[in-house]
N, C-alpha and C positions, 0 to 999 in steps of 0.2 A: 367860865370858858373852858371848853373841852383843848387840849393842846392836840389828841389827838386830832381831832375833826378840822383845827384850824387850819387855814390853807393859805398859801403866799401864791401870787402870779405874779408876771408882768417881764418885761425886754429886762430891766436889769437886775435878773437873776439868771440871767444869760449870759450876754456880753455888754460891756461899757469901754469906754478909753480912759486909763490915767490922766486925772486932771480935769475930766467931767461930769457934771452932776449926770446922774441914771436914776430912775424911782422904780419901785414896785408897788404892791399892795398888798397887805395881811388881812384875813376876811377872818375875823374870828368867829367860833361855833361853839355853840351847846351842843352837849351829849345825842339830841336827836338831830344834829347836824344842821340847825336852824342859827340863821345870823345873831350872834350874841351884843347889847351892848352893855359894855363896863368899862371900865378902865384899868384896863391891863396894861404888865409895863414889861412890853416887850424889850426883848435885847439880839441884837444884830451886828454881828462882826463879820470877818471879810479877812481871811488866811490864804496866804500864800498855799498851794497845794504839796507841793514838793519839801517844802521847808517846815509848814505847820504855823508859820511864820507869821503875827497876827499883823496883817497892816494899818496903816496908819491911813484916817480915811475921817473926815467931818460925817455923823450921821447922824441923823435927826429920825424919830417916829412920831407923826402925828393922827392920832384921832379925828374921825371927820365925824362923830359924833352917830353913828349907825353904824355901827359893828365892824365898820372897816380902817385899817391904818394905813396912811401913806407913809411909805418909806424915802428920802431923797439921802442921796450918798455922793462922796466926792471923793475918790483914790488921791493919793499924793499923785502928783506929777511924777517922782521919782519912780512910782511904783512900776516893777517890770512884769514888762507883757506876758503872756502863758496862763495855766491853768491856775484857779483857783477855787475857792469855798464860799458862799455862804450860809451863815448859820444864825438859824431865826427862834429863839428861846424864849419859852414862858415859864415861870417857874423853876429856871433850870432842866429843862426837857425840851426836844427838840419839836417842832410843830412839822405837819405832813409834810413829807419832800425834803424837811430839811438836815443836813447841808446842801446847798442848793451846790452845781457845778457851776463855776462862772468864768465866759474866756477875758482876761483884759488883753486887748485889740491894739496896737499899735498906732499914732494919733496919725492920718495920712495928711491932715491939714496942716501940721505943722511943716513941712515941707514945700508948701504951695505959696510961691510968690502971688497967684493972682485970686480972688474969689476967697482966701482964707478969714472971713469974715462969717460968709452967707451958707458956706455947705453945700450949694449948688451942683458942684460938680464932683 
């Protein structure tokens, strides 16, 4: 697997809320930029921007068994809203894009007496 060529997408490597699961996807590539499959052991963390500060955060990368990995993440509750990083490593090297910027979002749900189940509104 090329780490240049590999590429991460998806909504959370943008923005998530503390205290919710977010996923993305690593699509890893060979040299001619063609979907690679192996078992690569990516590594994904998630820093505070301003502090460098590594948060604390449940992360899982799994294999779907064709060249791409699903990412799902979960910030502590605690974790405060603003800017941050993520950082997507193979080998110790960073793969395309990454550090990704990522905003964590303030929860608006938790403030909702009514509907704070379904997301609706």
């Amino acid at each position: 697997t090329s780490v240049e060529k590999t590429t991460a997408s998806g909504e959370g490597l943008v923005s998530t809320h503390a205290g919710k699961e977010a996923t993305f996807t690593i699509t890893a590539r060979n040299k001619e930029g063609k979907t690679n499959v192996a078992n690569d052991a990516f590594v994904v963390e998630i820093h505070k921007t301003s502090t460098k500060q590594l948060e604390e955060a449940n992360i899982s990368v799994q294999s779907k068994g064709d060249g791409t990995y699903e990412v799902h993440y979960k910030l502590s509750e605690n974790c405060e809203e603003g800017e941050h990083s993520v950082s997507v490593q193979l080998r110790g090297k960073h793969v395309q894009g990454s550090p990704f910027q990522l905003k964590v979002l303030p929860d608006q749900l938790l403030n909702a007496s009514v509907h704070s189940d379904c997301g609706c509104w």
